[in-house]
C-alpha positions as CSV (number, residue, x, y, z in Angstrom):
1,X,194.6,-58.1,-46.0
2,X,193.8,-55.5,-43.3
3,X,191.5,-56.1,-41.1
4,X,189.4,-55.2,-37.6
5,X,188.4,-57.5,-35.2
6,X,185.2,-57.0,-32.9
7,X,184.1,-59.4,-30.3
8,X,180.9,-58.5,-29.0
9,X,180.0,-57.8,-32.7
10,X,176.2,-59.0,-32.0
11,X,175.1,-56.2,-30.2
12,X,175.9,-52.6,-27.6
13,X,179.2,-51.4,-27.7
14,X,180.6,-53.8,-30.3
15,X,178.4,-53.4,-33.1
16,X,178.7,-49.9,-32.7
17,X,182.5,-50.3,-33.2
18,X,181.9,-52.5,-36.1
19,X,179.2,-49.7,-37.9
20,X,182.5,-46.8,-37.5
21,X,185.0,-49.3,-38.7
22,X,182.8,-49.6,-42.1
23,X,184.0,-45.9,-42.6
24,X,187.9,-47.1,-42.1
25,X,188.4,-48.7,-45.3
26,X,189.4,-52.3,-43.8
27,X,189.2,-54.9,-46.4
28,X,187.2,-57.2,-44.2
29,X,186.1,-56.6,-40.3
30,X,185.8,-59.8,-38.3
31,X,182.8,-59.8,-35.8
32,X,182.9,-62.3,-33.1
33,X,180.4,-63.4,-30.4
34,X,176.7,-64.8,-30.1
35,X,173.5,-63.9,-32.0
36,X,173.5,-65.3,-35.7
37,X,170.5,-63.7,-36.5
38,X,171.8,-59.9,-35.6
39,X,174.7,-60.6,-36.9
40,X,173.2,-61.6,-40.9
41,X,171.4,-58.3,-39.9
42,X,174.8,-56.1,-39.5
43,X,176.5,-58.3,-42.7
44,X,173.7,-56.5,-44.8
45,X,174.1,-53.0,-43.0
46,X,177.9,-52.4,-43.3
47,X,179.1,-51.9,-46.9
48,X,182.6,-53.6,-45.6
49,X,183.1,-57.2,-45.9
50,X,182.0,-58.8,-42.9
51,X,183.1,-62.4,-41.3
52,X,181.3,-63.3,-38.6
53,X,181.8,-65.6,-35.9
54,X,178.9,-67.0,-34.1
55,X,179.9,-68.4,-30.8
56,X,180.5,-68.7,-27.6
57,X,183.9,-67.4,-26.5
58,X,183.9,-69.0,-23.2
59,X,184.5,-72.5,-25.4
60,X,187.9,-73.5,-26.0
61,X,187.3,-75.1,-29.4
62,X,185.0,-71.9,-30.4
63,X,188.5,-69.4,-29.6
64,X,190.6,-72.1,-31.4
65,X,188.3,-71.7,-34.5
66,X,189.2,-67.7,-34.3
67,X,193.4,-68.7,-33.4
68,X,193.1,-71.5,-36.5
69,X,191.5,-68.5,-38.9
70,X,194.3,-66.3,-38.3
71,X,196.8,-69.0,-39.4
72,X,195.0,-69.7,-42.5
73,X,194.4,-65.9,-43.6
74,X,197.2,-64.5,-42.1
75,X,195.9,-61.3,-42.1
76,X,197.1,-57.8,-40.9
77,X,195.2,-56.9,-37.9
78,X,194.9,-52.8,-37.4
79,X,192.4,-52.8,-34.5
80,X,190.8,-55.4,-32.2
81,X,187.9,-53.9,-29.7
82,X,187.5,-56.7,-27.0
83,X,183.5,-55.6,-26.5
84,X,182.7,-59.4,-25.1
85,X,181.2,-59.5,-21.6
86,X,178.2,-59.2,-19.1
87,X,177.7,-58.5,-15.6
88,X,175.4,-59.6,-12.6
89,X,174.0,-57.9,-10.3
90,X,173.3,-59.4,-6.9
91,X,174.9,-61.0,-3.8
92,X,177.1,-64.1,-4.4
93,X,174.8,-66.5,-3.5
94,X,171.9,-65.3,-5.8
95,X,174.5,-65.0,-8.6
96,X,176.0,-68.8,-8.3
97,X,179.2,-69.9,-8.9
98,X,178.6,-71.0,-12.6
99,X,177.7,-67.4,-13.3
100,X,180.7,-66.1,-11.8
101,X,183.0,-68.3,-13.1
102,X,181.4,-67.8,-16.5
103,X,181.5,-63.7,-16.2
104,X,185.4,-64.8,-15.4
105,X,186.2,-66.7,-18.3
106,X,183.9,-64.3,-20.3
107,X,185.3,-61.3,-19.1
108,X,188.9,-62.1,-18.5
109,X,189.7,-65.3,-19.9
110,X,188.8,-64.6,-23.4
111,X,190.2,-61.1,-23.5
112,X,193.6,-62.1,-22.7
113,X,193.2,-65.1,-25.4
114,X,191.7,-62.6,-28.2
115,X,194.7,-59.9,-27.4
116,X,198.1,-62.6,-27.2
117,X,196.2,-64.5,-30.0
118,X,196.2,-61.5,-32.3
119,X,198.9,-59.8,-31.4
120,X,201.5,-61.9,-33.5
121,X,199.3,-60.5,-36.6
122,X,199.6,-56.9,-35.0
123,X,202.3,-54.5,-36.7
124,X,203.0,-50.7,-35.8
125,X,200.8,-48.1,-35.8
126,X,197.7,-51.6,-34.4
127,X,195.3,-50.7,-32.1
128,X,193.5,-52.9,-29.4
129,X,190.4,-51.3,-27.7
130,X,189.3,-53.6,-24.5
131,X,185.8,-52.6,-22.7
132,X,186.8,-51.8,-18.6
133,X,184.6,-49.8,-16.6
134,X,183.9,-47.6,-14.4
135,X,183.5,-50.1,-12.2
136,X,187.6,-50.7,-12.2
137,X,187.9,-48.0,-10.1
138,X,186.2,-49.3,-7.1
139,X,184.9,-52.1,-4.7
140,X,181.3,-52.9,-5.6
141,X,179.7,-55.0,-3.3
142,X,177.1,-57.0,-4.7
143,X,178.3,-56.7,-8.3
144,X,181.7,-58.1,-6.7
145,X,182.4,-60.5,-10.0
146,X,181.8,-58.1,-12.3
147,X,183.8,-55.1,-11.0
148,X,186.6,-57.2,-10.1
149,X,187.3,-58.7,-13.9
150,X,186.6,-54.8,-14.8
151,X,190.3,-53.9,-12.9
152,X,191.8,-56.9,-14.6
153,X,191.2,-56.0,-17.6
154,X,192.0,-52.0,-16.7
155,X,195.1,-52.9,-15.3
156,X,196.0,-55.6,-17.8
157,X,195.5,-53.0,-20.8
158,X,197.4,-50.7,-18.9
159,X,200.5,-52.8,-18.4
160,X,200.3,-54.4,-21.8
161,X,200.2,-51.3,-23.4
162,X,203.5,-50.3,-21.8
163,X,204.9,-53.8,-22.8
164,X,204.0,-52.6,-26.5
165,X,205.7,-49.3,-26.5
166,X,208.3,-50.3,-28.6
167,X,206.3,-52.4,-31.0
168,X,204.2,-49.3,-31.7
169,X,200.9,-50.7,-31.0
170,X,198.7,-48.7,-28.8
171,X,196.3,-50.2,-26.1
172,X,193.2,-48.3,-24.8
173,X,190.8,-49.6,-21.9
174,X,187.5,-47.8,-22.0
175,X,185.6,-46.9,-18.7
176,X,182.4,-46.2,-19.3
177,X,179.7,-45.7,-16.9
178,X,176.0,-46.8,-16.7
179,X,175.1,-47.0,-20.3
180,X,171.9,-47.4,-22.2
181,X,172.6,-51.1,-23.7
182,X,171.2,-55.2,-23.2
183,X,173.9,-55.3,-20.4
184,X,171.0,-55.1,-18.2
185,X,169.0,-57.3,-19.4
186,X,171.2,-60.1,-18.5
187,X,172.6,-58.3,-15.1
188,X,169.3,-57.9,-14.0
189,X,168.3,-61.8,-14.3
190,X,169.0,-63.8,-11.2
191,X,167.2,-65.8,-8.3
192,X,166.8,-62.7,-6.0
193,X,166.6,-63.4,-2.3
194,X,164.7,-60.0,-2.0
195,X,161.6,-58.7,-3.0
196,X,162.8,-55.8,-5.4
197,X,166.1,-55.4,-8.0
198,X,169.5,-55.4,-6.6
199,X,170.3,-51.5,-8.3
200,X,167.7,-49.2,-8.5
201,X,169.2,-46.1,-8.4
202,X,171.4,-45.1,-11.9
203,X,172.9,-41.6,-11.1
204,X,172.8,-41.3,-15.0
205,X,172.3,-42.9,-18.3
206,X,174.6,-42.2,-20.9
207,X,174.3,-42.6,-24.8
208,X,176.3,-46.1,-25.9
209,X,176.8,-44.0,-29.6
210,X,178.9,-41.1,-27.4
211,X,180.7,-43.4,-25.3
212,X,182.0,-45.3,-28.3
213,X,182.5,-41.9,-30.2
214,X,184.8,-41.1,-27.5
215,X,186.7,-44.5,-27.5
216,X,186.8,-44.0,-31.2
217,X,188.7,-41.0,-31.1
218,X,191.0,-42.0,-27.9
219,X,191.9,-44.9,-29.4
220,X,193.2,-43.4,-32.5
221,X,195.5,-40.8,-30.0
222,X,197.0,-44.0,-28.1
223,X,195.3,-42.6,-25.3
224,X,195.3,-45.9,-22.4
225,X,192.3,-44.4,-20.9
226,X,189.0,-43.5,-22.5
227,X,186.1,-42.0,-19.8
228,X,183.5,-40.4,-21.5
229,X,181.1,-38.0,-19.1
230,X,181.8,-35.7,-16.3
231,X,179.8,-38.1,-14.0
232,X,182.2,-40.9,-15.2
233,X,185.3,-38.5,-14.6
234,X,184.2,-37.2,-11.1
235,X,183.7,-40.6,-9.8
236,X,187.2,-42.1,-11.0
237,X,188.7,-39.0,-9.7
238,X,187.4,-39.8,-6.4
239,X,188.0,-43.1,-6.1
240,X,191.3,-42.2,-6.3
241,X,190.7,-39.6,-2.9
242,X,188.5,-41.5,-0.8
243,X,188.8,-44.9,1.1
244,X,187.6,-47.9,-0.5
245,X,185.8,-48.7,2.4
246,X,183.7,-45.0,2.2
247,X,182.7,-45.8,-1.1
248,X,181.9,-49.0,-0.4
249,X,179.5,-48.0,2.1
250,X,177.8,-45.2,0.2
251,X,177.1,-47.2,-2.6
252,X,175.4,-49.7,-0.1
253,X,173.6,-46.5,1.2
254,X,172.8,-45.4,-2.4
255,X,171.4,-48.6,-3.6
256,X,169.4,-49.6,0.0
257,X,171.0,-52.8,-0.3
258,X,171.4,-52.8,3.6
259,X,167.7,-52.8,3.8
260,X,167.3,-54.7,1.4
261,X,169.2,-58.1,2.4
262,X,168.9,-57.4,6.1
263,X,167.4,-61.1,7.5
264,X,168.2,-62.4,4.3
């Protein structure tokens, strides 16, 4: 039995993953992740067969429900697309630790167990998609957390995807920038010390469909990088130029969070 895996699956860039893989001729896609109700909705859109899980992945028991479903089916896995995660936005304190740790597990934690999980049911010619950002290419202050599981995973789909050379099996870490999806719903939600949102300026806004259109199509060359935009591409260019700290600092000066936290 061949078949896709999506975590994420409920919503953004995973359901779009799951909608392109209906075209791929998989004999079942497995979607993993929270929202029962959206994902009955996407069951009855997709003409594949669709498994869903509906849970939390930061659970133990919930990713040894997905571990123990692999035993039983044994099936032949041809892509997994790690979509699963969410950001804050704010400074350490307004965020919390539970927040943090759970963007951690979320984020990192799960990926690595949905990737060495899988991989066992992976042959040549697999493919593993996992979500980065453009945020892996720099220092963020005040979306610290968040940023920093983004270069784990970049540089952990990076290395693993050397690793995998000689098995065949191609890994791809997408980097997208600012992108119109319920990431910010959830980023935006925290016990602000200040009287206005953490980020208010968004250089630009770019269409989840053509970011995963582009992923799509990397992912099928075996590229290990997919950044969609020239926005996207200028920035990761120069983070590679300019001192961390310079970047740093603009995006303080950028987002007036000097001004904003100053007595706070």
């Amino acid at each position: 039995m061949n078949i896709a895996v999506v975590t994420g699956a409920s919503s953004g860039m995973g359901r779009e993953f799951c909608r392109l893989f209906d075209k791929e001729g998989f004999d079942e896609i497995w979607g993993l992740g929270l929202g029962k109700e959206s994902m009955e909705a996407l069951k009855t859109e997709l003409s594949t067969k669709f498994r869903y899980f509906d849970m939390d992945l930061t659970v133990d028991e919930n990713l040894n429900k997905y571990k123990k479903a692999l035993e039983e089916e044994k099936p032949d896995v041809k892509w997994l697309v790690n979509a699963s995660g969410f950001g804050k936005f704010g400074r350490y304190d307004e965020i919390g630790v539970s927040n943090s740790i759970n963007m951690i597990d979320l984020n990192c934690r799960a990926l690595v167990f949905m990737t060495e999980t899988t991989l066992p049911y992976m042959s040549e010619g697999a493919r593993i998609t996992q979500f980065a950002s453009i945020a892996a290419f720099q220092p963020l202050p005040y979306i610290n957390i968040y940023s920093a599981t983004k270069v784990f995973i970049l540089n952990y789909s990076l290395s693993l995807g050397m690793e995998l050379k000689s098995k065949k099996i191609t890994v791809t870490a997408v980097c997208p920038y600012w992108t119109k999806t319920a990431f910010f719903d959830r980023a935006t939600k925290i016990d602000s010390k200040t009287s206005s949102a953490v980020v208010t300026y968004y250089t630009v806004m770019y269409d989840p469909e053509k970011v995963i259109n582009k992923a799509y199509k990397d992912s099928k060359k075996g590229k290990s990088k997919s950044v969609y935009g020239f926005t996207t591409k200028l920035q990761a260019t120069l983070s590679k130029l300019l001192p961390a700290k310079l970047i740093m600092n603009y995006w303080l000066w950028q987002q007036k969070l000097r001004k904003k936290y100053k007595g706070k």
